[in-house]
LUMRO-513951 format. One record per residue (C-alpha): residue in one letter; x negated, y, z. Coordinates in Angstrom, 3 decimals, decimal comma, padded with zeros to 6 digits. Example, Ala and Ser with C-alpha at 12.3 -4.5 7.8 and 13.67 -1.06 7.14 Angstrom:
residues 2
<res:a	c1:-012,300	c2:-004,500	c3:007,800>
<res:s	c1:-013,670	c2:-001,060	c3:007,140>
end
This chain:
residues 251
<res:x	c1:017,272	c2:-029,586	c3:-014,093>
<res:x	c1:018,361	c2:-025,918	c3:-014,719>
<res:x	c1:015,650	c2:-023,600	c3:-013,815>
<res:x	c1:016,292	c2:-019,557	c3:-014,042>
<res:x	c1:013,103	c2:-017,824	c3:-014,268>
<res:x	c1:013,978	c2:-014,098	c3:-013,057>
<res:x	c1:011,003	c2:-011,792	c3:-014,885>
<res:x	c1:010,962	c2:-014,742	c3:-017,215>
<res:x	c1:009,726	c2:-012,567	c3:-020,078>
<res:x	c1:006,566	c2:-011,514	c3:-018,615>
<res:x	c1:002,948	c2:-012,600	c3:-018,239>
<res:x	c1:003,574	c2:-015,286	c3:-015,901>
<res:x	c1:006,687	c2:-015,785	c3:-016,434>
<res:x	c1:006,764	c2:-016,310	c3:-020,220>
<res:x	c1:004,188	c2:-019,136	c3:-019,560>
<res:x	c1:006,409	c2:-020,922	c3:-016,995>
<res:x	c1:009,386	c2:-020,901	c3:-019,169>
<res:x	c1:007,312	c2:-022,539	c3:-021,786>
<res:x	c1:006,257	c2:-024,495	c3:-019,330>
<res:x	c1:009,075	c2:-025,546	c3:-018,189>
<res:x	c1:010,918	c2:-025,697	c3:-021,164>
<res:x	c1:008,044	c2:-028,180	c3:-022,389>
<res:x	c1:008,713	c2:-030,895	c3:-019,496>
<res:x	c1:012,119	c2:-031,303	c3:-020,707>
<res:x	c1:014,271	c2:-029,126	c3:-018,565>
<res:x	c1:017,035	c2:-026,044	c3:-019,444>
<res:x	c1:015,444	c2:-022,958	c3:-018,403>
<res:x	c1:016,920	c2:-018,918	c3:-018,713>
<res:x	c1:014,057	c2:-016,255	c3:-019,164>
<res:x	c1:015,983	c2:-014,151	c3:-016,993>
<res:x	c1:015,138	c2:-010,140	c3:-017,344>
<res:x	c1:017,091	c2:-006,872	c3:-017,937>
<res:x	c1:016,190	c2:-006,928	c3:-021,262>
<res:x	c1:018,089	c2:-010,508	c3:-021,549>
<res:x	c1:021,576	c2:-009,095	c3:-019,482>
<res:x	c1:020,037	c2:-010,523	c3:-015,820>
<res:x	c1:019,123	c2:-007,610	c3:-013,393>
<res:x	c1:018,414	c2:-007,982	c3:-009,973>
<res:x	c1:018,507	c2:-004,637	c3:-009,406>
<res:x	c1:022,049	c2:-003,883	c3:-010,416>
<res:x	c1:023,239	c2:-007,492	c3:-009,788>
<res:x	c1:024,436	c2:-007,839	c3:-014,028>
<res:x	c1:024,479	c2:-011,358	c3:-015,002>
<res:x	c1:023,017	c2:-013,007	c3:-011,973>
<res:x	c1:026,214	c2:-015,018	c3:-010,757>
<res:x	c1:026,186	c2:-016,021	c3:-014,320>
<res:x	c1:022,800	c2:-016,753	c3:-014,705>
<res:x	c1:022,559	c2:-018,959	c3:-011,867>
<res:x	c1:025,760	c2:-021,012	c3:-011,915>
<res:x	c1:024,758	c2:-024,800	c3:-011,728>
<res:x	c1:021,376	c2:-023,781	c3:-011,038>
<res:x	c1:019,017	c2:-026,071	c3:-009,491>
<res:x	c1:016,059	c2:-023,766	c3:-008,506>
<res:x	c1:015,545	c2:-020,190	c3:-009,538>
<res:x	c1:011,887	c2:-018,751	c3:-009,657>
<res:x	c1:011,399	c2:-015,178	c3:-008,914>
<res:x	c1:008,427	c2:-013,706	c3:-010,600>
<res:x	c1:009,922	c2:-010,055	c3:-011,028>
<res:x	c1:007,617	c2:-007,244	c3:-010,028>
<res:x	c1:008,122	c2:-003,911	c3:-009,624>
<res:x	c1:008,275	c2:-001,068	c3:-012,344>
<res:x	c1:006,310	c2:001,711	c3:-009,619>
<res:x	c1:003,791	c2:000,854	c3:-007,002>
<res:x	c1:005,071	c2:004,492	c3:-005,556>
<res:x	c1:005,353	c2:002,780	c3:-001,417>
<res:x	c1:009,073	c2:004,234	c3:-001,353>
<res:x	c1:009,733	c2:002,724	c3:-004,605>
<res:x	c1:008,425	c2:-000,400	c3:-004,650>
<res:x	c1:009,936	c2:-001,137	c3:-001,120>
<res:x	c1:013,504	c2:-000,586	c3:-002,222>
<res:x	c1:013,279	c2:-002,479	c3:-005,043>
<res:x	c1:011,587	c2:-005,728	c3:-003,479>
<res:x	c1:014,343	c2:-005,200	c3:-000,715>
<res:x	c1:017,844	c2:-004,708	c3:-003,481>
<res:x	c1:016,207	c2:-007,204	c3:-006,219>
<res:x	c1:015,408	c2:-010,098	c3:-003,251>
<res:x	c1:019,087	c2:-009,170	c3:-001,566>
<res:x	c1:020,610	c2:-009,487	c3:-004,762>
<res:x	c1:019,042	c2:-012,547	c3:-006,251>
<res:x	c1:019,442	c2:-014,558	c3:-002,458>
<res:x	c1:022,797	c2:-013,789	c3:-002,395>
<res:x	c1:023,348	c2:-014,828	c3:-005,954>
<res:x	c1:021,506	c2:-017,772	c3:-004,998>
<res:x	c1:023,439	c2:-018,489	c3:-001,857>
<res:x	c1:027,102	c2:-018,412	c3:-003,918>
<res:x	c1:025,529	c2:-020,619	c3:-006,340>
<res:x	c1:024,345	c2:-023,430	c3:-004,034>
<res:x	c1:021,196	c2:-023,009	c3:-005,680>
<res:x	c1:019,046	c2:-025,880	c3:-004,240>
<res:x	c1:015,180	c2:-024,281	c3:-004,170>
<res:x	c1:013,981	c2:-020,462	c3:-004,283>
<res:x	c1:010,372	c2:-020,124	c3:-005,241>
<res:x	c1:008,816	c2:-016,510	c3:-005,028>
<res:x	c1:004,887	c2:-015,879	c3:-005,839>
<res:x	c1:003,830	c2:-013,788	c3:-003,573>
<res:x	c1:-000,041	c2:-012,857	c3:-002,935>
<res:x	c1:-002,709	c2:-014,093	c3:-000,496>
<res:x	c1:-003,229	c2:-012,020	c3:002,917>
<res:x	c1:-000,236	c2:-010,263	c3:002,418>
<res:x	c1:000,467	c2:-010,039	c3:005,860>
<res:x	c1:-003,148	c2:-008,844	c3:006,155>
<res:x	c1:-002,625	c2:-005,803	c3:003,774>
<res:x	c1:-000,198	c2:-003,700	c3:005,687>
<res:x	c1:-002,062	c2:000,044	c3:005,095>
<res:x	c1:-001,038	c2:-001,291	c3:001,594>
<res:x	c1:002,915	c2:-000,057	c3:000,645>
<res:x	c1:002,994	c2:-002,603	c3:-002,018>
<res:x	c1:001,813	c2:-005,393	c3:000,583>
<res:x	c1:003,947	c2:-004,234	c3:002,805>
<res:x	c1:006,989	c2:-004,936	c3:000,557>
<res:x	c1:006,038	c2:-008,237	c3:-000,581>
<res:x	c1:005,888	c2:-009,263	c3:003,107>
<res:x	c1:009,114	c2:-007,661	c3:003,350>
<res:x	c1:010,146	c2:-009,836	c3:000,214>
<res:x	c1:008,945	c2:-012,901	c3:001,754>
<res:x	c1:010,960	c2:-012,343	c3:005,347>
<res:x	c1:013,893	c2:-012,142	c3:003,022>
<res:x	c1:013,431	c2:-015,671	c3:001,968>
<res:x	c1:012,507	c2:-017,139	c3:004,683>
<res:x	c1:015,889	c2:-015,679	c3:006,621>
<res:x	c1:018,115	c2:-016,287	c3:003,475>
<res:x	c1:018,796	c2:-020,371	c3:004,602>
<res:x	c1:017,835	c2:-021,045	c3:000,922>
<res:x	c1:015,695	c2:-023,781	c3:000,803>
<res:x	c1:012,040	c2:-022,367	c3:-000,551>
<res:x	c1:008,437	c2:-022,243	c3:-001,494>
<res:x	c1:006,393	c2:-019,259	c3:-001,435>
<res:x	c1:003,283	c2:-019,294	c3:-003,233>
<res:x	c1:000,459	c2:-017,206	c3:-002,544>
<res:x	c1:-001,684	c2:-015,930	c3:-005,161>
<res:x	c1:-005,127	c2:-014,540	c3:-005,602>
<res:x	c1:-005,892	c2:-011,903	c3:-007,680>
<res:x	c1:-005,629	c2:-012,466	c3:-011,687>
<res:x	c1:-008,622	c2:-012,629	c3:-014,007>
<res:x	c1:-006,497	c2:-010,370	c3:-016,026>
<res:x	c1:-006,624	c2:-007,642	c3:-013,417>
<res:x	c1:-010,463	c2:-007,386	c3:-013,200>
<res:x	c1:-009,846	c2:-004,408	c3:-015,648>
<res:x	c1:-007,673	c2:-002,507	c3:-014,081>
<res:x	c1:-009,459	c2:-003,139	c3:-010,681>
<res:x	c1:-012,494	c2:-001,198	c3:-012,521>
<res:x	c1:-010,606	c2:001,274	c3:-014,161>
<res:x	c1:-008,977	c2:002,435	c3:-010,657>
<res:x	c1:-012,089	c2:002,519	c3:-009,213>
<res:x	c1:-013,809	c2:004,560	c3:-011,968>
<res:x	c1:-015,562	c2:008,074	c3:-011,491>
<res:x	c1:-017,610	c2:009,418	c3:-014,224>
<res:x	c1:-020,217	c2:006,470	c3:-015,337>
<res:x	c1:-020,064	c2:004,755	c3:-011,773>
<res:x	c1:-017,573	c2:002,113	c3:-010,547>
<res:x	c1:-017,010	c2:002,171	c3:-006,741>
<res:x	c1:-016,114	c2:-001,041	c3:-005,720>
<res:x	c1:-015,871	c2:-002,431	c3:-001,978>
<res:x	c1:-018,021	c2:-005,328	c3:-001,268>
<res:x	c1:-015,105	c2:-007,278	c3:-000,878>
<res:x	c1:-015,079	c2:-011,995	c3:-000,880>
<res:x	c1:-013,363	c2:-012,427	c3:-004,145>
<res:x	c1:-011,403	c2:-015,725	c3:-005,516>
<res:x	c1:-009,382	c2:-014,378	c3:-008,539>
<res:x	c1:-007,738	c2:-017,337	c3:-010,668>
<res:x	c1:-006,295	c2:-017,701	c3:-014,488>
<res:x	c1:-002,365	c2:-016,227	c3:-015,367>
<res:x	c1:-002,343	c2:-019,892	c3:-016,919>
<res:x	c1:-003,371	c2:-021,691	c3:-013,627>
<res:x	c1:-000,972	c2:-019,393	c3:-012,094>
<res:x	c1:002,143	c2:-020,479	c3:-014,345>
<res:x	c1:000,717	c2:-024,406	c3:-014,054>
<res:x	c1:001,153	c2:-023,793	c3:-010,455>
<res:x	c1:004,394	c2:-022,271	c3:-010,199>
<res:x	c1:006,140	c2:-024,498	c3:-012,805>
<res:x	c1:004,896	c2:-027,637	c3:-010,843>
<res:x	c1:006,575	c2:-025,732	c3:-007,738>
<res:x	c1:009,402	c2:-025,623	c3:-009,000>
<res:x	c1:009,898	c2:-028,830	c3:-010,584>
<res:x	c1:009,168	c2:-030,116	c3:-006,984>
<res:x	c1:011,087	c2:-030,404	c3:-003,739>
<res:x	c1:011,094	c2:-026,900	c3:-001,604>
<res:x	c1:008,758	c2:-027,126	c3:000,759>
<res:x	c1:009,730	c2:-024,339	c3:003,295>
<res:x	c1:006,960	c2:-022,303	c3:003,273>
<res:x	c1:003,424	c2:-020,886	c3:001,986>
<res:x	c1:001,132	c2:-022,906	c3:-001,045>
<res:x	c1:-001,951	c2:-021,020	c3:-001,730>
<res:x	c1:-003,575	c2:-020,964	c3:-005,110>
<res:x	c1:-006,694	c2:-019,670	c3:-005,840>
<res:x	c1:-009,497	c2:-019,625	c3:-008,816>
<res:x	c1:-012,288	c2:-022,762	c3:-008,404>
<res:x	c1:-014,934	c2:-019,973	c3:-007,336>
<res:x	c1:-015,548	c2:-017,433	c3:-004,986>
<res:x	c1:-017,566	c2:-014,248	c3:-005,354>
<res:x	c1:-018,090	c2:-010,645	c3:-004,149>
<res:x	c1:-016,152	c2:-008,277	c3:-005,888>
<res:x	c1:-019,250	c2:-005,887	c3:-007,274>
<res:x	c1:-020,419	c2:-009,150	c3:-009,004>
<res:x	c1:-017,357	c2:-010,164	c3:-010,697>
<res:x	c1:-016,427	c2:-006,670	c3:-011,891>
<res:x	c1:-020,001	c2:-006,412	c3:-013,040>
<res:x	c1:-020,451	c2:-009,477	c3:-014,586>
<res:x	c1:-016,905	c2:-008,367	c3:-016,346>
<res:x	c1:-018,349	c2:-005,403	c3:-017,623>
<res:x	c1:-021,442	c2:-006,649	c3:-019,164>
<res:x	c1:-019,902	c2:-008,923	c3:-021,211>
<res:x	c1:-017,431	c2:-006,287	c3:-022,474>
<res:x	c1:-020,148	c2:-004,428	c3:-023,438>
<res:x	c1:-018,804	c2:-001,433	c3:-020,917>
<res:x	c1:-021,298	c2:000,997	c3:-020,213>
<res:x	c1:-020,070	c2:002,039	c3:-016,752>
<res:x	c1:-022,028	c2:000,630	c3:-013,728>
<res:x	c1:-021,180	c2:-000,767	c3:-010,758>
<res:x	c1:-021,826	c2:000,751	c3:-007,231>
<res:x	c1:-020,606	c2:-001,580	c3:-004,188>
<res:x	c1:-019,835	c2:-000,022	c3:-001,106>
<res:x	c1:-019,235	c2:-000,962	c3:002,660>
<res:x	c1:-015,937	c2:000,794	c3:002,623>
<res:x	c1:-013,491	c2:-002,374	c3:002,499>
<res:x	c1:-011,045	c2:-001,004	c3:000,584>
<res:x	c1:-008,356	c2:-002,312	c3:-002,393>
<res:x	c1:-006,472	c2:000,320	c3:-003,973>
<res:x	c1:-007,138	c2:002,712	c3:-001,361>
<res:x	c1:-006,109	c2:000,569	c3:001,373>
<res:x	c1:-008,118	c2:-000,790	c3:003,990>
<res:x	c1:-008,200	c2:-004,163	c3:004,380>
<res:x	c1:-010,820	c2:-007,078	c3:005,944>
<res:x	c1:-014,028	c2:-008,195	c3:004,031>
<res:x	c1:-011,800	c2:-011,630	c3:003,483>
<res:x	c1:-008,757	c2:-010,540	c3:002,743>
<res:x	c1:-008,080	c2:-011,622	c3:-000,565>
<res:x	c1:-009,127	c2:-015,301	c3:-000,507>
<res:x	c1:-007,562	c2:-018,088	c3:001,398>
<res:x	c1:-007,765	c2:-018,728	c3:004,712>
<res:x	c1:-007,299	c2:-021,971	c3:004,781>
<res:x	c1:-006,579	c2:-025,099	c3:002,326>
<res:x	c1:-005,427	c2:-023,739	c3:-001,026>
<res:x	c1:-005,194	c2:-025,705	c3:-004,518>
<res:x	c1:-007,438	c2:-024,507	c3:-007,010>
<res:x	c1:-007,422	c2:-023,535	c3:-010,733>
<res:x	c1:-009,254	c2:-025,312	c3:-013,248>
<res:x	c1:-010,052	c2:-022,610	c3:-015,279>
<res:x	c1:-013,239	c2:-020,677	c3:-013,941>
<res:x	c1:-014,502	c2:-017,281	c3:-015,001>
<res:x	c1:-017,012	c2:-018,495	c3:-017,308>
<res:x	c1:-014,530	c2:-020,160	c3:-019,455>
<res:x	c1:-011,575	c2:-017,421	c3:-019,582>
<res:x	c1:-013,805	c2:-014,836	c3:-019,991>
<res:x	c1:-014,677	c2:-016,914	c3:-023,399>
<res:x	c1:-011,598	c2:-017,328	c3:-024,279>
<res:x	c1:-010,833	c2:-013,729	c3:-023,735>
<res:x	c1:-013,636	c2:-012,271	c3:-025,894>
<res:x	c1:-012,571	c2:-014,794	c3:-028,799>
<res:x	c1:-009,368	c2:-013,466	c3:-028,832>
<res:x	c1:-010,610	c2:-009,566	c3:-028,892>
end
C-alpha cells in the first residue's frame, strides 16, 4: 500500500510513518516543510497519485477561533478534493472525543466542521476520536496557572499515550474504511485535579492544585463528561504510571 501521512513530521505523525513504514508499506511524511501543503494545495495532486489511503493528522498553527476555522475548512477542502481526483480509496482524520459536545469551544467547533467535510466528501473514511494526550497534561496546567495555584475544573478525565495514539491510527489505516467514528482512549479514567496533581508531584512542580465546579476546558464550558467516551472505545496499553516513567527517564 501507499499511505500519505499529511502532518507526517509531527508528534503523531512521525510515529505513524515509522509505523507504517515498519509493516512494510511506502509511506510520504507529507508537510510544508517536505513541498505538501494543504493550505495552498503545493504538491498534493502529486503526493497522492496512486494513493491508497491518506491520513490527515495536520493541526492548526493558531487556536485564534477565526483562524483555526479557516484553516480546518481550506486544508480539509483541499486535501478531499486532492483525494477525490486521486481515487484515493480511505481518508482517515483524528479528530477528538465530544467534539460535537464542545461547541462554546472555536477550536471544537472547527474540528466538527472538519469532520462534516469528510463525511460529505463520498471518500470512503474513518474518523478517530481521541482523548486528550498524556503529553498535554503540561500545558493543561500551565493554562490554568495563576500565581502558585492551578485552577482546574473537576472535570472525568481519560487521557491516553501519543504512542497508543499512532498504534491506533496506523492500524486504521492499514484497515478497511469503516465510515465513521473509532474512539480511543487511555486504560484509566480519572478527575482532572488528580491527574494534573499527581503530574505535578512527580515533576517536582511546586504549584498546587485547586479544583473547581466551574466545568470548564480552555475557557470553554463544557459537561462534567465531556472528554471521555461515551460509549465503547478501544483502549491504550500504556497507563499513566508507566509513561510518566518513561518520561522522567528521559528528562
Amino acid at each position: 500500500m501507499k499511505i500519505v501521512v499529511i502532518g507526517g513530521t509531527g508528534l503523531i505523525g512521525s510515529k505513524v510513518v515509522a509505523k507504517i513504514r515498519q509493516a512494510g508499506h511506502e509511506v510520504i511524511a507529507a508537510s510544508p516543510a517536505t513541498g505538501i501543503n494543504t493550505i495552498t494545495g503545493e504538491g498534493l495532486d502529486e503526493a497522492l497519485a496512486n494513493t491508497d489511503a491518506v491520513v490527515d493528522l495536520a493541526n492548526s498553527p493558531s487556536f485564534e477561533d477565526k483562524a483555526v476555522l479557516e484553516f480546518f475548512q481550506t486544508a480539509g477542502r483541499n486535501l478531499l478534493a486532492a483525494a477525490v481526483k486521486a481515487g484515493v480509496k480511505h481518508h482517515l482524520a483524528l479528530s477528538i472525543v465530544g467534539v460535537d459536545l464542545m461547541q462554546e469551544s472555536g477550536y471544537m467547533r472547527a474540528k466538527n466542521v472538519q469532520e462534516n467535510l469528510i463525511r460529505q466528501s463520498g471518500v470512503p473514511y474513518t474518523i478517530i476520536r481521541s482523548t486528550q494526550f498524556f503529553e498535554f497534561i503540561g500545558g493543561i496546567a500551565q493554562q490554568a496557572t495563576d500565581g502558585n495555584l492551578v485552577h482546574i475544573s473537576d472535570l472525568q478525565f481519560q487521557p491516553i499515550a501519543a504512542e497508543d495514539v499512532a498504534s491506533f491510527v496506523a492500524e486504521a489505516a492499514l484497515s478497511a474504511p469503516v465510515n465513521g467514528i473509532q474512539e480511543i482512549a487511555g486504560p484509566g479514567r480519572f478527575t482532572m485535579p488528580e491527574l494534573v496533581t499527581r503530574y505535578l508531584e512527580a515533576t517536582n512542580d511546586p504549584r498546587q492544585v485547586e479544583a473547581n465546579q466551574n466545568l470548564q476546558y480552555y475557557g470553554a464550558r463544557i459537561s462534567h463528561a465531556a472528554l471521555v467516551p461515551a460509549g465503547q472505545a478501544k483502549l491504550g496499553a500504556i497507563d499513566f504510571e508507566h509513561w510518566l516513567s518513561s518520561r522522567l527517564a528521559k528528562a
